[in-house]
C-alpha positions in Angstrom: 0.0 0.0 0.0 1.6 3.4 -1.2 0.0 6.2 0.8 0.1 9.6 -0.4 1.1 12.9 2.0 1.4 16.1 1.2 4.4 18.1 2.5 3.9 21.8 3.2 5.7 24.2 2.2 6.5 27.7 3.6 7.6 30.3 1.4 9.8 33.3 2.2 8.9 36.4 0.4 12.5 38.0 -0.6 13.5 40.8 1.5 13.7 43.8 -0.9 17.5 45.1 -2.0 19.2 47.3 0.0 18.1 50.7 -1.5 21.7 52.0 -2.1 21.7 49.0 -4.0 18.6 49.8 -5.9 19.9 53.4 -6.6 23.1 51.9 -8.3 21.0 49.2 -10.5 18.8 52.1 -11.6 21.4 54.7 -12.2 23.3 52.0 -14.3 20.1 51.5 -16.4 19.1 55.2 -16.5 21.8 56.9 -17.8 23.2 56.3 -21.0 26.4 58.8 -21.2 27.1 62.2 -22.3 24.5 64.0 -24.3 21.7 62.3 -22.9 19.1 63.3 -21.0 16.7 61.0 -18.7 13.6 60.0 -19.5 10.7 61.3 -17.3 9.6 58.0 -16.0 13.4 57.2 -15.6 13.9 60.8 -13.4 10.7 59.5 -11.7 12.4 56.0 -10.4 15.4 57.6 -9.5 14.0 60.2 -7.5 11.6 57.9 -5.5 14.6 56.0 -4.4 16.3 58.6 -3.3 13.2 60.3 -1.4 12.7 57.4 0.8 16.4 57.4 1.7 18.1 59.0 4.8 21.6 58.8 6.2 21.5 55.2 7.7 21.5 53.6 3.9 24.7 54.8 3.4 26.0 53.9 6.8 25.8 57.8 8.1 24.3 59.0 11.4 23.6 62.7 13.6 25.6 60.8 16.5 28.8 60.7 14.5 31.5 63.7 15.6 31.5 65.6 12.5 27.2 66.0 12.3 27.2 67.3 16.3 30.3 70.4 15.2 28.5 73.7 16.1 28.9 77.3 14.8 31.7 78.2 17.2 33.8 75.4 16.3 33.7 75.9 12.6 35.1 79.3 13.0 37.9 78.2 15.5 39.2 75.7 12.3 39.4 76.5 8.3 35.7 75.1 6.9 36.9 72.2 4.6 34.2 70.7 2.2 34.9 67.1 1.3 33.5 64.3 0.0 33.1 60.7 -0.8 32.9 58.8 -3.8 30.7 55.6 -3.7 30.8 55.2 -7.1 31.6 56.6 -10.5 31.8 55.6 -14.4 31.6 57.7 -17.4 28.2 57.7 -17.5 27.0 58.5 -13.9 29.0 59.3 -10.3 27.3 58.4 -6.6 28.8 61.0 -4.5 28.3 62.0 -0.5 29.4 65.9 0.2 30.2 66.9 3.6 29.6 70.6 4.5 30.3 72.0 8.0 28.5 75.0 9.3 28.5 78.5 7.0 29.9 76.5 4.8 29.7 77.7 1.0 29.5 75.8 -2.3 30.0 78.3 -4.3 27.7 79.4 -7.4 28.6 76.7 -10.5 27.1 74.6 -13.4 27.0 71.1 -14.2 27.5 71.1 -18.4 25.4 68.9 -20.4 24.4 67.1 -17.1 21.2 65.9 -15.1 21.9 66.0 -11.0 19.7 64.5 -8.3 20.4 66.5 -5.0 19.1 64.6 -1.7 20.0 66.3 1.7 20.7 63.2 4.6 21.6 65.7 7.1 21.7 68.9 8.1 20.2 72.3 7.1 21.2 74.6 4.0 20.4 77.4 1.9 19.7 76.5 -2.0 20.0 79.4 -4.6 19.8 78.3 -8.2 19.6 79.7 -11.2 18.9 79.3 -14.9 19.5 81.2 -18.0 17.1 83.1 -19.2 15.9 82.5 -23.0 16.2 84.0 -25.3 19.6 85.3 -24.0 19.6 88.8 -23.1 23.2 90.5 -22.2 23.8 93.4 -19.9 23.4 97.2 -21.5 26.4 97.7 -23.5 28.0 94.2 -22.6 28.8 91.5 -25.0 28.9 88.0 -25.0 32.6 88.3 -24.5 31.7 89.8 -20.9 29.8 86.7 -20.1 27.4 89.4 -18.3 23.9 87.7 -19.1 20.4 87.5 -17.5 19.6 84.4 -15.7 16.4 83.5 -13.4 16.1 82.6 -10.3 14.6 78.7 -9.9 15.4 78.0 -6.1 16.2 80.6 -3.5 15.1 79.0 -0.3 16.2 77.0 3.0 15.6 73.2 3.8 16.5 70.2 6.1 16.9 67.3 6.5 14.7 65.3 5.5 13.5 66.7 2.2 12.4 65.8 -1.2 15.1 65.4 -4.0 15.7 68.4 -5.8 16.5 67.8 -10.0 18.1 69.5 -11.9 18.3 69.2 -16.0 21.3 70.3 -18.9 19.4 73.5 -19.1 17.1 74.1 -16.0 16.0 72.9 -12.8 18.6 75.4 -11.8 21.5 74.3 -13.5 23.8 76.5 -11.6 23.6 76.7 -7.9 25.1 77.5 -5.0 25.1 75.9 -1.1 25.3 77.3 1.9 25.4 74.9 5.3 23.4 76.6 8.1 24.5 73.2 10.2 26.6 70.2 9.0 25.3 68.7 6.2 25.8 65.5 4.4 24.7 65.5 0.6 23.9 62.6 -1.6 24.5 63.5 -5.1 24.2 61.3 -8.1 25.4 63.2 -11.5 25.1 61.7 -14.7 27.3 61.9 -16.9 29.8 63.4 -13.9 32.5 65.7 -14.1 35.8 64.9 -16.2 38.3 66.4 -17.9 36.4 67.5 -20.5 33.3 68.4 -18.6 34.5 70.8 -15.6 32.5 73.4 -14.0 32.1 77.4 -14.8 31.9 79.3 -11.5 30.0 82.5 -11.1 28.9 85.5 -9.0 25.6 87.1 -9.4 24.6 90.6 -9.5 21.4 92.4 -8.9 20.4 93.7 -12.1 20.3 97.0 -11.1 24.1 96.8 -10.5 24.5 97.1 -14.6 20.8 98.5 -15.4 19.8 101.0 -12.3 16.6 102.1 -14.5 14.9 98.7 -14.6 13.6 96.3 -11.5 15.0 92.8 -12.9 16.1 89.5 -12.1 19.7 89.1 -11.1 22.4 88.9 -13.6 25.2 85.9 -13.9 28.9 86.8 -14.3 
């Protein structure tokens, strides 16, 4: 007599990937090298990974030495930006940036590139800006004097944690500038990065009636 049992049979539903690990699998899909932009629904899945993550996926936390500095101590030493590579390719770069208090990015671009921006930690002061189209150039300037009228796109304060600011090739505010009102950590992923032959322009902006004093407009780029 051959008697029949039925064996049960508990299944495990997989844990989901790490989401650093997701990022990096999505960024390696995503972006396709230099002179190419991201598809919506591509800017869409990157972005909702990062907005869900916070310092402990990339092994960070407020109780490390660096995050609990105060305003006092940053002017007793010289204010040293750094940062950490977790990854980088020619088509896309994973990068942490550390800024301690009053600390100052200054105002640059990003050529030809698309830049997701997620704050971990910290407090700071975003000002961006775009070009403004069609090009308009400073009375009596030319384009030699790279004195041209850009926009504002971001001019405002946020902490930690906050959505992912994006920005494109040619707006989003493709040149910025950050300014730490605490220590902040900052996850950046850049695609293509920087190289060589893809460096950044620094600038310094003007009120418009520093060149114009007859006319109430946006602030000039120079």
């Amino acid at each position: 007599v051959v008697r029949r049992t039925r064996r049960r049979v508990l299944l495990r539903t997989p844990e989901p990937a790490p989401l650093l690990q997701r990022l990096f699998a999505a960024c390696r899909d995503v972006f396709r090298g230099p002179g190419t932009v991201p598809a919506p629904d591509d800017v869409a899945l990157i972005r909702g990974i990062l907005d869900k993550m916070g310092p402990g996926d990339v092994n960070l936390s407020a109780e490390q030495n660096f995050f609990k500095a105060t305003d006092a101590a940053a002017l007793q030493h010289p204010l040293t930006i750094t940062r950490t590579t977790i990854y980088t390719c020619t088509n896309f770069s994973i990068v942490i940036f550390f800024l301690p208090p009053t600390a100052v990015i200054p105002l640059h671009n990003h050529p030809g590139m698309t830049v997701f921006s997620k704050l971990l930690l910290g407090s700071l002061r975003i000002k961006s800006y775009d070009w403004a189209e069609p090009p308009v150039f400073a009375a009596g300037s030319t384009p030699d004097d790279h004195l041209r009228l850009a926009e504002v796109v971001v001019d405002s304060g946020f902490s930690a944690p906050s959505d992912t600011l994006v920005l494109y090739p040619a707006a989003g505010g493709n040149m910025h500038r950050f300014t730490a009102a605490t220590p902040c950590a900052i996850l950046d992923v850049l695609g293509p990065p920087y190289s060589e032959d893809r460096d950044c322009t620094y600038y310094q902006d003007f009120p418009y009636s520093h060149c114009c004093p007859s006319e109430s407009q946006p602030p000039l780029q120079l």
